[in-house]
C-alpha positions in Angstrom: 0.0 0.0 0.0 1.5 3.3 -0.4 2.3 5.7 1.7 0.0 8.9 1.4 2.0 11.1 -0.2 2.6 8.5 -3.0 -1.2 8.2 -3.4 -1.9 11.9 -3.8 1.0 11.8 -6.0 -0.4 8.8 -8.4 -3.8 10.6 -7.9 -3.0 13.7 -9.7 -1.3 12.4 -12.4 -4.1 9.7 -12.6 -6.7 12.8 -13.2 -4.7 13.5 -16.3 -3.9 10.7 -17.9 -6.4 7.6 -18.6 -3.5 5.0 -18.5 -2.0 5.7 -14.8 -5.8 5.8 -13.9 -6.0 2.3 -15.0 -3.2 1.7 -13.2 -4.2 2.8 -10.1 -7.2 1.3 -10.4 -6.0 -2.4 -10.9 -3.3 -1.6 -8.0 -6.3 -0.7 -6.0 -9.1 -3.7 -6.7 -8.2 -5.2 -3.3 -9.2 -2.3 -1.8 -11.9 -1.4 -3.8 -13.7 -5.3 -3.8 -13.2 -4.8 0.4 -14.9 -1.4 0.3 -18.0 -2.9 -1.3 -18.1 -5.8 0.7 -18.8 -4.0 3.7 -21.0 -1.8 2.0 -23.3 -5.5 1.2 -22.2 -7.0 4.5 -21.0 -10.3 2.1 -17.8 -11.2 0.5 -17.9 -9.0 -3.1 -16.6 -10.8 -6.2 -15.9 -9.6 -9.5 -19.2 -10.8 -11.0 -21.0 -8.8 -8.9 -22.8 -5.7 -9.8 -21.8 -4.2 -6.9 -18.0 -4.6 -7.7 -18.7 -2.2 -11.2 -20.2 0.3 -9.3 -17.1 0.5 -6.8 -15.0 0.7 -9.6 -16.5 3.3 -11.5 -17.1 5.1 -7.9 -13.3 4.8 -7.3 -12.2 6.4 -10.9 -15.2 9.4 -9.8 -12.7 9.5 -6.8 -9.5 10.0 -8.6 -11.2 12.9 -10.7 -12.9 14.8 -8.0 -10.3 14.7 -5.2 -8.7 17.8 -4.5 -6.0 17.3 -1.3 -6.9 20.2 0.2 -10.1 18.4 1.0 -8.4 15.3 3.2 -6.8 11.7 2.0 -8.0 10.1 -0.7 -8.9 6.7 0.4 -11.3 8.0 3.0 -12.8 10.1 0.1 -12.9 7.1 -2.0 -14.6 4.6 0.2 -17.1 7.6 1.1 -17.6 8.0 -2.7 -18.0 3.6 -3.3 -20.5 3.4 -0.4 -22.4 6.5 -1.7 -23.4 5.0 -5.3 -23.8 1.2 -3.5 -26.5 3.1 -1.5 -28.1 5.0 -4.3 -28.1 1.4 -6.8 -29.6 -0.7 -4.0 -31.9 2.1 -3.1 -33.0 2.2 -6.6 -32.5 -1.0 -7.0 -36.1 -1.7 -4.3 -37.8 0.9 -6.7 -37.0 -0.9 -9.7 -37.4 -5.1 -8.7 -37.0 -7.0 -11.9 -35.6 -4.4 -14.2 -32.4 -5.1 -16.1 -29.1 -4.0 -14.7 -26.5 -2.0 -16.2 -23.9 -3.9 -14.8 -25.1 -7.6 -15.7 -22.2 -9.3 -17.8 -23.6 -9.8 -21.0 -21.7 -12.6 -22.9 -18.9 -15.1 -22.3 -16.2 -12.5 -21.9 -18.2 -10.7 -18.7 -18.5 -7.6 -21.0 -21.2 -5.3 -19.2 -23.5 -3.1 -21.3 -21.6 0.1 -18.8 -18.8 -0.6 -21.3 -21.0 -0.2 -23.8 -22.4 3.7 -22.7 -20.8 6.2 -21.6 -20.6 7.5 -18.4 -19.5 10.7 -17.0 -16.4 8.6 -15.4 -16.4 5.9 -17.7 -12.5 5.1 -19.0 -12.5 6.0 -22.6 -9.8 4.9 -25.0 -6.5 6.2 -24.6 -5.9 8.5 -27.1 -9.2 10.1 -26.1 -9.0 13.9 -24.6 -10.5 13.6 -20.9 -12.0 17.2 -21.2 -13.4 16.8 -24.5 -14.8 13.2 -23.5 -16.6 14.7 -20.1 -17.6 17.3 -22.3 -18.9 14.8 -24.6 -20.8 12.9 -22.3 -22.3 16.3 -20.5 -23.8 17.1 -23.4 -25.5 13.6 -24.3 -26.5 13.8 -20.8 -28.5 16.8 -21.5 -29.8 15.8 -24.6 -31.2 12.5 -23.1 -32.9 14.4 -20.0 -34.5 16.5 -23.0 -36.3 12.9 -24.0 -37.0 12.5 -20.4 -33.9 10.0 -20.3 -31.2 9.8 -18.0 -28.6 7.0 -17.6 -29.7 5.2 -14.9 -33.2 4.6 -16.6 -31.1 3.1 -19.2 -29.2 1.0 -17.1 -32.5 -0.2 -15.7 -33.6 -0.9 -18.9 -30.5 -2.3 -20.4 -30.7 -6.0 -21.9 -29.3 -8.5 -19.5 -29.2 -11.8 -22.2 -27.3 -11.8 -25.0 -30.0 -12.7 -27.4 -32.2 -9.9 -26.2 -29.2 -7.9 -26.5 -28.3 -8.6 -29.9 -31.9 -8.2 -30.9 -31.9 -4.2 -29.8 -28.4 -4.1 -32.0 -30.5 -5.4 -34.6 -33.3 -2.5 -34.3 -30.0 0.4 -33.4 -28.5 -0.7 -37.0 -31.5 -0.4 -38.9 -32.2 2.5 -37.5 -29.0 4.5 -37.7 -29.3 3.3 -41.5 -32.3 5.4 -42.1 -32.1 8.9 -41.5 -36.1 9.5 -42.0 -35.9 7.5 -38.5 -34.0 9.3 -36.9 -35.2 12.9 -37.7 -38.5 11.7 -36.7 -37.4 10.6 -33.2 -35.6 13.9 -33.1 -38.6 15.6 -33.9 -41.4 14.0 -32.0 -38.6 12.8 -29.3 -40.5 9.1 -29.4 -39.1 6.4 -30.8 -41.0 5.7 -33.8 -41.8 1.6 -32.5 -44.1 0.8 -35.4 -41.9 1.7 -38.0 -38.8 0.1 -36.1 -40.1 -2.8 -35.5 -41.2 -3.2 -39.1 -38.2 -2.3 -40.4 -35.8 -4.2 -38.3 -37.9 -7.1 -37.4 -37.6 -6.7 -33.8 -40.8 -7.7 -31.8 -42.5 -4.6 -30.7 -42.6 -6.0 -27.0 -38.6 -6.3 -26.8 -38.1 -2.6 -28.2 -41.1 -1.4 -25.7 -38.9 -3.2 -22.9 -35.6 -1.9 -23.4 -37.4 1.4 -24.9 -34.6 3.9 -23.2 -31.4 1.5 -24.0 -32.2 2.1 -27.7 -33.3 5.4 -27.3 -29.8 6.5 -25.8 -28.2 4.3 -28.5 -29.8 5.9 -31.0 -29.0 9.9 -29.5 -25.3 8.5 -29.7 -26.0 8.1 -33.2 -26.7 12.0 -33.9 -23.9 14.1 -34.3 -21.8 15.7 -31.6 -20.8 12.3 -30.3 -17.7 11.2 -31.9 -15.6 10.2 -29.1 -18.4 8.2 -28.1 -18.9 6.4 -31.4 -15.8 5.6 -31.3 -15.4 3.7 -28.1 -18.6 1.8 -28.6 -17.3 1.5 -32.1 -14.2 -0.2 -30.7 -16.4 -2.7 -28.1 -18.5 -3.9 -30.0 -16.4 -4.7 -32.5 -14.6 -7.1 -30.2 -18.3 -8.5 -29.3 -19.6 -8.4 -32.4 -22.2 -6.6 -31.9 -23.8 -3.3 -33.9 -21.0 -0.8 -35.7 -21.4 2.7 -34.3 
């Protein structure tokens, strides 16, 4: 463990560059996996959702800490049991719903890698700034559909077949630019056409209704960074091009 120095130290450079902030993670998961296992009073493993949240908690920690504030481990474990709180709290609001955080295939790929967050780790040769700024402003545009990111991670597909399926209906939609002017115009997904015209079942797109609506946003311009990344992950899954 380092010494506290060393960790404000490895902090600060981890705010500006996404590498060392990987770093620090990984040299950090024991302490992170021990944080949110007292937070759910059980041993916490790697496949649970509760280990993704701590993690992306932990990289919020490294961009937020200032050292004028205190140490940063206190701040992080404050910041970890924080979001565990808020997910299991909304977790008793939303029973049955699909989690954001649910691997999705063979390779324990979770649909967060798949959409952005404001803390998410992008790719490397990504600008931080530009990325959070990025990601701000999809924020806003979703809240302007009445979206926001955890009603897509509640409405996220959990199997990969239901999964593909949406990446069926995102593909035929970001093909057909009538589509998607309509849903910016009416800001409603236009199901009857999309299901139509991708062959989805109506009943899966109504599910997963705000997934594929922020899929499709990301599809609009302004969004390049984001592309990208997806671009670049679902590639290795196979999944939709972005």
């Amino acid at each position: 463990m380092q010494s506290g120095h060393q960790i404000v130290k490895a902090v600060y450079a981890a705010k500006e560059d996404l590498q060392k902030a990987d770093e620090l993670i990984s040299n950090y998961i024991p302490f992170i996996r021990s944080e949110a296992s007292k937070c759910i009073s059980k041993p916490c493993t790697e496949h649970d959702d509760e280990f993704s949240i701590a993690m992306i908690a932990f990289h919020e920690a490294i961009l937020g800490f200032d050292k004028s504030r205190g140490a940063f481990l206190p701040y992080a474990s404050m910041l970890i049991r924080n979001r565990l709180i808020d997910y299991h709290r909304k977790n008793l609001r939303h029973q049955g719903t699909i989690s954001l955080f649910t691997p999705t295939g063979d390779d324990e790929q979770t649909i967060m890698d798949k959409l952005a967050d404001e803390h998410d780790r992008f790719e490397e040769s990504a600008n931080l700034e530009a990325t959070k700024q990025e990601i701000d402003k999809l924020a806003s545009v979703m809240a302007s559909f009445g979206v926001n990111f955890s009603d897509v991670a509640d409405h996220s597909p959990k199997q990969e077949r239901t999964l593909e399926a949406c990446a069926i209906a995102i593909r035929y939609a970001a093909d057909n630019k009538e589509l998607l002017n309509e849903l910016l115009r009416t800001k409603k997904l236009p199901m009857a056409q999309l299901a139509s015209g991708s062959g989805v079942q109506r009943k899966t797109l109504e599910r997963h209704r705000k997934y594929v609506l922020a899929m499709l946003l990301i599809q609009t311009n302004g969004y390049e960074i984001i592309r990208n990344h997806l671009g670049q992950v679902l590639k290795r899954k196979g999944g939709m091009p972005v």
